[in-house]
C-alpha positions in Angstrom: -41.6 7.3 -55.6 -38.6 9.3 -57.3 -36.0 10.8 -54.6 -36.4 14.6 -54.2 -33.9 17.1 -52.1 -36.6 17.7 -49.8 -36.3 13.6 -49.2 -32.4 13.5 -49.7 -32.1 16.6 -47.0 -34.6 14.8 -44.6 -32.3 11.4 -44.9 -29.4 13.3 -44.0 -31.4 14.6 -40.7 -32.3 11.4 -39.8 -29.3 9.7 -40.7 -26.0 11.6 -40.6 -26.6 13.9 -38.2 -26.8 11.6 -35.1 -23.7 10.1 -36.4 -21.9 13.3 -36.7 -23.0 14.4 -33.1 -21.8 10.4 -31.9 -18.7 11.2 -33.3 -18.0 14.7 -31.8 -19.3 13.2 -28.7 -16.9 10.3 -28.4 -13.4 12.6 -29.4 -14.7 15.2 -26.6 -15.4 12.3 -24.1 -11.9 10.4 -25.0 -9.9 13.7 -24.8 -11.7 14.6 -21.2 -11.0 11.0 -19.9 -7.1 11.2 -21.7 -6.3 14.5 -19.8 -8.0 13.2 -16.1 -6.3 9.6 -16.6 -2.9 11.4 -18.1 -3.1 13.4 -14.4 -3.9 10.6 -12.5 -1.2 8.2 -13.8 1.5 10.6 -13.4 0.3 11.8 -9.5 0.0 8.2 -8.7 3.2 7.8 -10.3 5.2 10.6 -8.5 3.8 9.5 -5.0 5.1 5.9 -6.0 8.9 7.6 -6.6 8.5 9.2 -3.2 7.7 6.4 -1.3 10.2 4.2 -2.9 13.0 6.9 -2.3 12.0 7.3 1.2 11.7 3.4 1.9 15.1 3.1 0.2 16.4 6.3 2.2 15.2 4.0 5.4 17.1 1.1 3.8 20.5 3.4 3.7 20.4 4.8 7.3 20.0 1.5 8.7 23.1 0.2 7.2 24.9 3.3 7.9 23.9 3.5 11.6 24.9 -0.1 11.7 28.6 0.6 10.9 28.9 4.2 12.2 28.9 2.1 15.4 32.0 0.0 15.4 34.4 3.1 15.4 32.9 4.1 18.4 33.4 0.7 20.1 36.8 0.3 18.9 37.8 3.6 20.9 37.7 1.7 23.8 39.8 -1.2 22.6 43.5 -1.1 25.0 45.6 -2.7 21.9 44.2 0.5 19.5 46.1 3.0 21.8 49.1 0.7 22.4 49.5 0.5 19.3 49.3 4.0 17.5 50.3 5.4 20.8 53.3 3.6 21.7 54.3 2.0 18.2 54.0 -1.8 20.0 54.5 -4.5 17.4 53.0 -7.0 19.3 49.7 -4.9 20.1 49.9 -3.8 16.6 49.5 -8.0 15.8 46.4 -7.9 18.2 44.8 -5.8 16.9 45.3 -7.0 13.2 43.8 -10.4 14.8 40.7 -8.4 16.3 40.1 -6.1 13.2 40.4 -9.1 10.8 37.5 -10.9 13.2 35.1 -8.0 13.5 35.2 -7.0 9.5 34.3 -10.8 9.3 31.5 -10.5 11.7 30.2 -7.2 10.5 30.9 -7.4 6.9 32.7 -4.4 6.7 35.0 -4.2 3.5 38.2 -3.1 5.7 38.9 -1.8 9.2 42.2 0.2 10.0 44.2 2.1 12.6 46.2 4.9 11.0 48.5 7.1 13.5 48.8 10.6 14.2 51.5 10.8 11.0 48.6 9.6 8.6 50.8 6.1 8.8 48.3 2.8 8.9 49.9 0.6 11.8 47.3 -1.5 11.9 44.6 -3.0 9.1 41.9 -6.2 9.2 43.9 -6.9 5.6 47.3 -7.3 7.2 49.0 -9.6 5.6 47.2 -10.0 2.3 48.5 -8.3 -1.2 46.5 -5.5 -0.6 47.4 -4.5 2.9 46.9 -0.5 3.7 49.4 -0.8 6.8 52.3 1.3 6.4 50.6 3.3 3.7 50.5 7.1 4.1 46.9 8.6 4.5 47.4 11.7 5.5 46.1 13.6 2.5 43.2 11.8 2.8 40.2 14.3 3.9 38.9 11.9 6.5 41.7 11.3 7.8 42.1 15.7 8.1 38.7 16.2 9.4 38.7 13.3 12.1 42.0 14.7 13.5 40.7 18.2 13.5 37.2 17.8 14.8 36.5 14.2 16.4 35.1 12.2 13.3 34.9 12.2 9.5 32.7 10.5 7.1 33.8 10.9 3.6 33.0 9.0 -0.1 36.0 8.5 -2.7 37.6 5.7 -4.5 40.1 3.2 -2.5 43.8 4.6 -3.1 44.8 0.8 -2.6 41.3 -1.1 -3.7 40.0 1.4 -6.1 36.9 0.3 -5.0 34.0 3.1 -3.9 32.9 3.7 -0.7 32.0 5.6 2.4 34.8 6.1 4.8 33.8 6.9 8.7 36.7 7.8 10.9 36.7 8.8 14.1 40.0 10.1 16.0 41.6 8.5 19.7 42.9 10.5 22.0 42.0 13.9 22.5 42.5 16.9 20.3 45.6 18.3 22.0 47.3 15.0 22.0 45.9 12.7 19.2 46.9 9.3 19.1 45.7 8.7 15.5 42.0 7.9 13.9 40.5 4.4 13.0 38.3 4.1 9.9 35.8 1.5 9.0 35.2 1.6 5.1 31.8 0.8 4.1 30.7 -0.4 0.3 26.8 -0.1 -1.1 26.9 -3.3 -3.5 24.7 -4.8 -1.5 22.6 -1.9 -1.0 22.7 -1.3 -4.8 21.2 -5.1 -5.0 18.6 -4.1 -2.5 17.4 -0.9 -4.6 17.4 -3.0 -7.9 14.7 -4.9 -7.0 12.2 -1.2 -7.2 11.0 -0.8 -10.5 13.3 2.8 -11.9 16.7 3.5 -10.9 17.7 5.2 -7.8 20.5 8.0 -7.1 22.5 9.0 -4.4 24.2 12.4 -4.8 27.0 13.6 -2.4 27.1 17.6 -1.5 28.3 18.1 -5.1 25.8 17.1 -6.7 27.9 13.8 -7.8 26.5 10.8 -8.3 28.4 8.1 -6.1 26.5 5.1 -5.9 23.0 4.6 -8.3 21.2 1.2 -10.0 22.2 2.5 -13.6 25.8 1.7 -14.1 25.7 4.5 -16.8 25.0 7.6 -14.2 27.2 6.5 -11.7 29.9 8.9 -10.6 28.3 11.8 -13.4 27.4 14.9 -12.5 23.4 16.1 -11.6 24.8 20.2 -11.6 28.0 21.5 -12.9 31.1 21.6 -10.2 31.6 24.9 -8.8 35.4 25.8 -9.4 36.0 25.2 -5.7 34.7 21.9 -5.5 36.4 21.2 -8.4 40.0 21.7 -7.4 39.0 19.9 -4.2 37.9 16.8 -5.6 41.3 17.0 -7.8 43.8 17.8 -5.0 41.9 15.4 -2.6 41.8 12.3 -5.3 38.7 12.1 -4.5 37.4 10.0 -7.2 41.0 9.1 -9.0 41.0 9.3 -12.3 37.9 9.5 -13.3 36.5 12.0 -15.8 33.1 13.0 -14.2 30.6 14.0 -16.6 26.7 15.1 -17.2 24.5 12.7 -15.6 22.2 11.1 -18.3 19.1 12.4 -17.0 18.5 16.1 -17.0 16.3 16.8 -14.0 13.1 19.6 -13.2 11.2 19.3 -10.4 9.5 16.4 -10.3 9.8 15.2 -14.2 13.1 13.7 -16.0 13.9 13.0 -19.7 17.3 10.8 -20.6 19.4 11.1 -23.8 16.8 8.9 -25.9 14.5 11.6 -24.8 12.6 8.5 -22.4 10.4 10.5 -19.7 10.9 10.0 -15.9 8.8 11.0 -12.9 11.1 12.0 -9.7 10.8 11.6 -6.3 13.7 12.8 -3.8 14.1 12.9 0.3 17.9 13.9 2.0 19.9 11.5 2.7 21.3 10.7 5.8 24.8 12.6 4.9 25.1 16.4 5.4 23.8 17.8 2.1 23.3 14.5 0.3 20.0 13.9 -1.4 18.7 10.3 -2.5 16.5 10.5 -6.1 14.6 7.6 -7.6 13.3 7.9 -11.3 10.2 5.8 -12.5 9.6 5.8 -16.5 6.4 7.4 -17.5 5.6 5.0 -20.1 4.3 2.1 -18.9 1.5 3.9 -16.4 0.6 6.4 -19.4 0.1 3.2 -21.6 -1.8 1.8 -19.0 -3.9 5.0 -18.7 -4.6 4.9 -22.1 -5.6 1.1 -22.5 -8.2 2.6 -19.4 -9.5 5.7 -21.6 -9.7 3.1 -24.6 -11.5 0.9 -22.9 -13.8 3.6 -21.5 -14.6 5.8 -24.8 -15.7 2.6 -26.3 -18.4 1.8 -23.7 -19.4 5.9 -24.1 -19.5 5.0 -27.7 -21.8 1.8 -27.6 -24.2 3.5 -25.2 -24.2 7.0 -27.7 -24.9 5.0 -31.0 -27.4 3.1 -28.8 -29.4 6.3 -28.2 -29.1 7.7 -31.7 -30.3 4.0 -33.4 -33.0 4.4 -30.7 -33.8 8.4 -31.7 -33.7 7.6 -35.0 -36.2 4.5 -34.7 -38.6 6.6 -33.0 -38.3 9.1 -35.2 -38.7 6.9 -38.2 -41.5 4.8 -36.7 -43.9 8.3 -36.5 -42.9 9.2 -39.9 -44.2 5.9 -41.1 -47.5 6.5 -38.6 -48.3 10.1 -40.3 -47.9 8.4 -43.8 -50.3 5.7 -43.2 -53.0 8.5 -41.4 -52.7 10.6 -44.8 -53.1 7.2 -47.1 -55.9 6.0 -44.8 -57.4 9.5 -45.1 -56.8 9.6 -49.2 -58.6 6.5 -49.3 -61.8 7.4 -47.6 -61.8 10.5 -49.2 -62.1 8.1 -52.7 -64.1 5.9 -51.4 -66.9 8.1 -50.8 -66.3 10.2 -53.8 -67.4 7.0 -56.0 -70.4 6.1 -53.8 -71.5 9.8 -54.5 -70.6 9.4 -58.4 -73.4 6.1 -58.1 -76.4 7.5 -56.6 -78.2 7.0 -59.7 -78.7 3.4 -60.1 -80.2 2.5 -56.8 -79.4 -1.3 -57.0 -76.4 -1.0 -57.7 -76.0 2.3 -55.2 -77.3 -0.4 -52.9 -74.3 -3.0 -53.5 -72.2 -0.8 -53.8 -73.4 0.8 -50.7 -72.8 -2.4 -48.8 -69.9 -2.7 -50.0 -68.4 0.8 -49.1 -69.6 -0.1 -45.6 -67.3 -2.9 -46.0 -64.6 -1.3 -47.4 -65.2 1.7 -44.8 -65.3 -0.6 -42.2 -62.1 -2.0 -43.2 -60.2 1.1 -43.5 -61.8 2.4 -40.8 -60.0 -1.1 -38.7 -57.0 -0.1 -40.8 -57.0 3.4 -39.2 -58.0 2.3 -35.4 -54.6 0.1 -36.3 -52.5 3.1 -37.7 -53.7 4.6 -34.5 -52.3 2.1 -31.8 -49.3 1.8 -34.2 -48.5 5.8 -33.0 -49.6 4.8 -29.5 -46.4 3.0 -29.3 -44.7 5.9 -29.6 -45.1 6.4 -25.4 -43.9 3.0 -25.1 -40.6 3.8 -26.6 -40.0 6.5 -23.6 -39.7 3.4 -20.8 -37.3 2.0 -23.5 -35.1 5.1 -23.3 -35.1 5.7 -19.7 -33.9 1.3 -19.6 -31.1 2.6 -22.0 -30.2 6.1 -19.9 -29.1 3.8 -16.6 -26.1 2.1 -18.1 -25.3 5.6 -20.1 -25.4 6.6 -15.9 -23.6 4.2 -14.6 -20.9 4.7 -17.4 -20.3 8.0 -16.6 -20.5 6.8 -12.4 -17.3 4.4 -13.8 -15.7 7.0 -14.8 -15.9 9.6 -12.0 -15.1 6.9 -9.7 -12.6 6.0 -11.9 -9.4 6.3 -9.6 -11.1 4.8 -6.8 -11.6 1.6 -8.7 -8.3 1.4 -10.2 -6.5 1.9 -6.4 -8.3 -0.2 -4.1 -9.6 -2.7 -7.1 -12.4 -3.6 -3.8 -15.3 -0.2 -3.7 -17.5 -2.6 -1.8 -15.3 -2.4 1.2 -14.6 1.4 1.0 -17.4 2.2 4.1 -15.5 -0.7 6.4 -11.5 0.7 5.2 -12.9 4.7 6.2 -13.9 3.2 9.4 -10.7 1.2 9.9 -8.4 4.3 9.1 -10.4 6.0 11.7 -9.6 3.6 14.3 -5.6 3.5 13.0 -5.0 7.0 12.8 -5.9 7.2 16.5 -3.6 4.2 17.5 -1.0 5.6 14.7 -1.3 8.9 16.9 -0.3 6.7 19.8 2.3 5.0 18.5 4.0 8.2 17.1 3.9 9.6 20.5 5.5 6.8 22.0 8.1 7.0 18.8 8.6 10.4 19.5 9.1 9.8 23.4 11.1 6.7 22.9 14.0 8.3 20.6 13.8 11.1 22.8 17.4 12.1 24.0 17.3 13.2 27.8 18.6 13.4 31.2 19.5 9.7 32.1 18.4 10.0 35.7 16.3 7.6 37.6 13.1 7.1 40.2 10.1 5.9 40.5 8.9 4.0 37.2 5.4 2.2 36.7 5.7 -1.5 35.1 2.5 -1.2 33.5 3.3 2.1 31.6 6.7 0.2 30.7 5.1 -2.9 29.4 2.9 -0.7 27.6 5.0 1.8 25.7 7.1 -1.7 25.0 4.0 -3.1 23.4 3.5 0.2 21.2 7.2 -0.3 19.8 7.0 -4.2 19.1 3.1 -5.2 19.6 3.1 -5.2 16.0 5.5 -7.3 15.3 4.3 -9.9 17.3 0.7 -10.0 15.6 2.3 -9.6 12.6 4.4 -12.8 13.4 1.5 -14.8 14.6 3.6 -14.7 17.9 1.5 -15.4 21.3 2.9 -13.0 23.9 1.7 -13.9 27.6 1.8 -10.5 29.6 1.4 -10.8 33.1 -2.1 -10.4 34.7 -4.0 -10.0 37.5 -4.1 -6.2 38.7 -1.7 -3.3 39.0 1.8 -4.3 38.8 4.5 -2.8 41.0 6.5 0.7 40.6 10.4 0.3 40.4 13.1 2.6 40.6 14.6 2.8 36.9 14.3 5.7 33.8 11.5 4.8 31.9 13.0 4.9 28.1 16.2 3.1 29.4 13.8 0.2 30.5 11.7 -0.2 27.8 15.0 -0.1 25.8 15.7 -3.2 27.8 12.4 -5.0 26.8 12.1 -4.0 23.8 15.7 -5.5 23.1 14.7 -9.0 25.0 11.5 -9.4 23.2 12.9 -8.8 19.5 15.8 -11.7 20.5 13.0 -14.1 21.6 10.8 -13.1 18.6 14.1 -14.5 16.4 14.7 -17.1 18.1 10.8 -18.4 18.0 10.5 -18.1 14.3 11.2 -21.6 13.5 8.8 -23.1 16.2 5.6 -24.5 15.9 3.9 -22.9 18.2 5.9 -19.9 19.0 5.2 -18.3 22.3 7.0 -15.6 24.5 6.0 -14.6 28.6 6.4 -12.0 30.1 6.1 -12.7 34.3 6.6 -10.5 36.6 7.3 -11.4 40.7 7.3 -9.5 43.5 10.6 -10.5 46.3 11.0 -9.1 49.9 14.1 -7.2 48.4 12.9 -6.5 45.1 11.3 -6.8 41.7 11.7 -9.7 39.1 10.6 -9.2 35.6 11.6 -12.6 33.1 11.2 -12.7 29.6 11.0 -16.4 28.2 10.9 -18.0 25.2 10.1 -21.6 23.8 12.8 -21.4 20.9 16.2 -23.8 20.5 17.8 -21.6 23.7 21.0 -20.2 23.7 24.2 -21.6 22.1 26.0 -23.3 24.9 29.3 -22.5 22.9 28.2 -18.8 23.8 26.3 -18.6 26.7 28.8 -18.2 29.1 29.6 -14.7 26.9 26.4 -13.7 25.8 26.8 -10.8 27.3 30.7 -9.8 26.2 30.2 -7.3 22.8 30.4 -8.6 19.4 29.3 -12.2 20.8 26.3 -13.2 19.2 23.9 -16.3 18.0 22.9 -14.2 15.1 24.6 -14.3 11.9 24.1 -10.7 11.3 24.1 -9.2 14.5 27.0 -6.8 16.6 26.6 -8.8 19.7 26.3 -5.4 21.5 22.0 -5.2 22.4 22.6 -7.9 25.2 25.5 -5.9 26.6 24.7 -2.7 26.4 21.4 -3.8 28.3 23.5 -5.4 31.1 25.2 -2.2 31.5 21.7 -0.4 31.9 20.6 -2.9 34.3 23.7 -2.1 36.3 23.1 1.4 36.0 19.8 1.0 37.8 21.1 -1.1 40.8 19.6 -4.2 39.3 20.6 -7.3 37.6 20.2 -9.0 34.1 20.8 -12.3 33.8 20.4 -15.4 31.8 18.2 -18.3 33.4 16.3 -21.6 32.7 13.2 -21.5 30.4 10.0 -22.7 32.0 9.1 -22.6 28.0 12.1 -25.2 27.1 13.9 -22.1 25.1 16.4 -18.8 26.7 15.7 -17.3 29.2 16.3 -13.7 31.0 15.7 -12.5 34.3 15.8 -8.9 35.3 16.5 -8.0 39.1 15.0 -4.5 40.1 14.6 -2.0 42.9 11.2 -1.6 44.5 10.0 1.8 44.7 
């Protein structure tokens, strides 16, 4: 049969068409599932920048609220006053000695006492080549503010050290007749570690918009904003940052996005820092998640794909298959049509009409088989629709994969969505709990006392550190059998106790194998007894005598101050805290309280 247009049009129907529409299908479908997995990479991407600024912004006030604490100890120091006060060499010595011990203990950089000139009298790097006593301080800011107002906490390059950091002064004496200010100097390298193990870089910025300490060594001390021309001749006159030339930070920031000089693209998240004014940014490159977003959309088009060319070969099967049914029905029909025409053409001769009779009936009889055969050939046709609808449920669940797309991809586990919605219920209503008993806990009030009930203490205590202890694996005996007795105490200063008690015993316990902590509590004709035990190593015997002095501590990185200032509460309340023999081999502490 020779081609015609008619056949060369209806090839083109049958052939290209579907093609054409798979193809148009499959760029709408990838362009869709870019857009949607373009949006969802970048959301996912800007609450990961938040959550790591604020986690790092946690990180940052710890260490800050750790050393804003030592100038207010050493106010109370006799040799600090003696010596700025009175110019005594040999308290000057003293405290030198006692400086130099506590920036060992602490970790602080430098610790120093300058006098009400501005004059250092006393420094824990006396002695060394780079000694700040007798230097002159008194252009220094800090040093200006503290005198002026009671404390100072200030950022600028070391005059002597050259070294950053964040200097916290607070003045002795009162503001009629200062005696001078002591500073503790504190340095982020460690901190800077810390951040470097987050994926991006992360920014601190002071009030200027300077960038003082950061994980890319080519932002640091640039500038976010342009200096107004106040701060400008202020950060000159003060020395502020020496001689350094601050210029443009390398990334230019909007909102939540970034770009750098290369033109790299950054998504931002920001929180204040825990300085007036200061803000803490961490940057996350784009990239990587958009890469990964596409790899999805790649992987997902081509599925689409498979299952549309899958319909079309199917479409164009049936459609092909009845073709070839309606072309054998009009050959069958042709063929009959002849076949009777000759058996007409030999009526004449009636023996051989009669042959040939019985032989059309075979022949009819055949084609007529051949038609019954054409016939359930077209039949199939119906067939083919329980084919289709076998093919339309992974075309389904294709598109279910990607509507549920970002479901998938963040909890990787869909099977245990029903149990998680279930659990979050139940947490957000202990969450709710433990917020309130946050909220009451860091509560500043009126530090009176009366009656107090030990089993609301010992359960606000188990809000604040219950955790902990599962978390741990830590068994924690409470004491049982009915209501226990009311004492007379302040309710947030007591838990403070506990709560101090039991994180000491879960520290020392972390090294045992089986780690357990009790909490008793006995009734006595003149009081209440509450002991806290442990079945660690104990307490160091070089120590123990003086575990409750400040800055005495087991701990390599502790102030030695929770023990005391717990003592001190304990006093407050007309009871007693003190150490005693373990009935669990370990330390040991019993406090002595007031009935109600």
């Amino acid at each position: 049969m020779v081609p015609t247009l008619a056949h060369g049009r209806a090839y083109v129907r049958r052939h290209a068409l579907p093609l054409i529409a798979v193809v148009v299908l499959t760029i709408v479908a990838a362009s869709v599932l870019r857009l949607y997995a373009h949006r969802q990479a970048v959301m996912g991407l800007q609450q990961d920048a938040a959550r790591i600024a604020r986690q790092e912004e946690r990180l940052l006030s710890s260490e800050l609220q750790r050393f804003r604490l030592l100038p207010i100890v050493l106010v109370e120091y006799p040799d600090v006053g003696d010596a700025l006060r009175n110019g005594s060499v040999a308290a000057a010595a003293r405290l030198n000695q006692k400086l130099r011990g506590l920036a060992e203990r602490t970790g602080a950089p430098v610790i120093y006492a300058i006098d009400r000139h501005g004059r250092t009298v006393s420094a824990s790097n006396a002695g060394q080549s780079d000694s700040f006593v007798g230097r002159d301080y008194s252009f220094r800011p800090y040093f200006r503010q503290a005198m002026r107002t009671g404390t100072a906490e200030y950022f600028a390059l070391g005059n002597t050290s050259h070294r950053p950091g964040l200097f916290l002064a607070r003045r002795i004496g009162p503001a009629s007749a200062p005696d001078g200010v002591i500073v503790v100097k504190v340095e982020f390298a460690r901190m800077v570690q810390a951040w470097a193990s987050d994926a991006g870089h992360t920014l601190l910025l002071d009030d200027h918009g300077v960038v003082v300490v950061t994980t890319d060594p080519a932002a640091e001390f640039t500038l976010i904003r342009p200096l107004t021309p106040a701060a400008e001749a202020t950060i000159r006159q003060s020395q502020q940052f020496g001689d350094i030339a601050l210029r443009p930070c390398p990334y230019r920031i909007a909102g939540h996005n970034a770009t750098d000089r290369e033109g790299v693209r950054y998504v931002v998240g920001a929180t204040p820092a825990p300085l007036p004014r200061w803000q803490l940014i961490h940057v996350l490159p784009s990239e990587p998640a958009l890469k990964a977003a596409d790899g999805w959309v790649r992987s997902v088009t081509a599925l689409i794909a498979v299952g549309l060319i899958g319909l079309a070969l199917l479409a164009t099967w049936r459609r092909t298959r009845a073709e070839r049914a309606a072309l054998a029905r009009e050959a069958l029909e042709e063929e009959v049509a002849r076949r009777t025409a000759e058996l007409r053409a030999s009526n004449n001769r009636l023996t051989v009409e009669i042959a040939e009779r019985i032989r059309a009936d075979q022949r009819f009889r055949a084609a007529r088989e051949e038609l019954a055969q054409a016939n359930r050939l077209g039949s199939l046709g119906s067939i083919t629709a329980g084919v289709a609808h076998e093919i339309n449920q992974p075309v389904a669940a294709i598109r279910t994969l990607a509507d549920n797309a970002r479901t998938f991809l963040s909890r990787a586990k869909p099977d245990k969505a029903a149990a998680n919605l279930a659990a979050i219920v139940e947490l957000t209503e202990r969450i709710a709990s433990i917020v309130q008993e946050m909220r009451r806990f860091v509560r500043r009030g009126a530090h009176g006392l009366g009656p107090v009930s030990l089993d609301a203490v010992l359960d606000g205590t188990m809000l604040l550190i219950g955790d902990r202890f599962r978390t741990a694996g830590v068994a924690l005996e409470r004491p049982s059998g009915g209501a226990l007795p009311q004492v007379m105490a302040g309710r947030i200063r007591l838990e403070q106790v506990l709560v101090n008690l039991l994180q000491n015993a879960l520290d020392a316990v972390a090294d045992s194998p089986s780690p357990r902590v009790r909490l008793t509590v006995m009734e006595q004709p003149d009081g209440v007894q509450l002991v806290v035990e442990d079945n660690g190593p104990g307490l160091d015997p070089a120590i123990a005598s003086e575990i409750f002095t400040p800055f005495v501590t087991g701990k390599p990185d502790g102030l030695g101050l929770g023990l005391g200032i717990a003592r001190d509460i304990m006093t407050e309340f007309g009871g007693v805290l003190e150490t005693i023999p373990s009935g669990l081999g370990g330390a040991g502490f019993r406090l002595r309280m007031r009935r109600a």
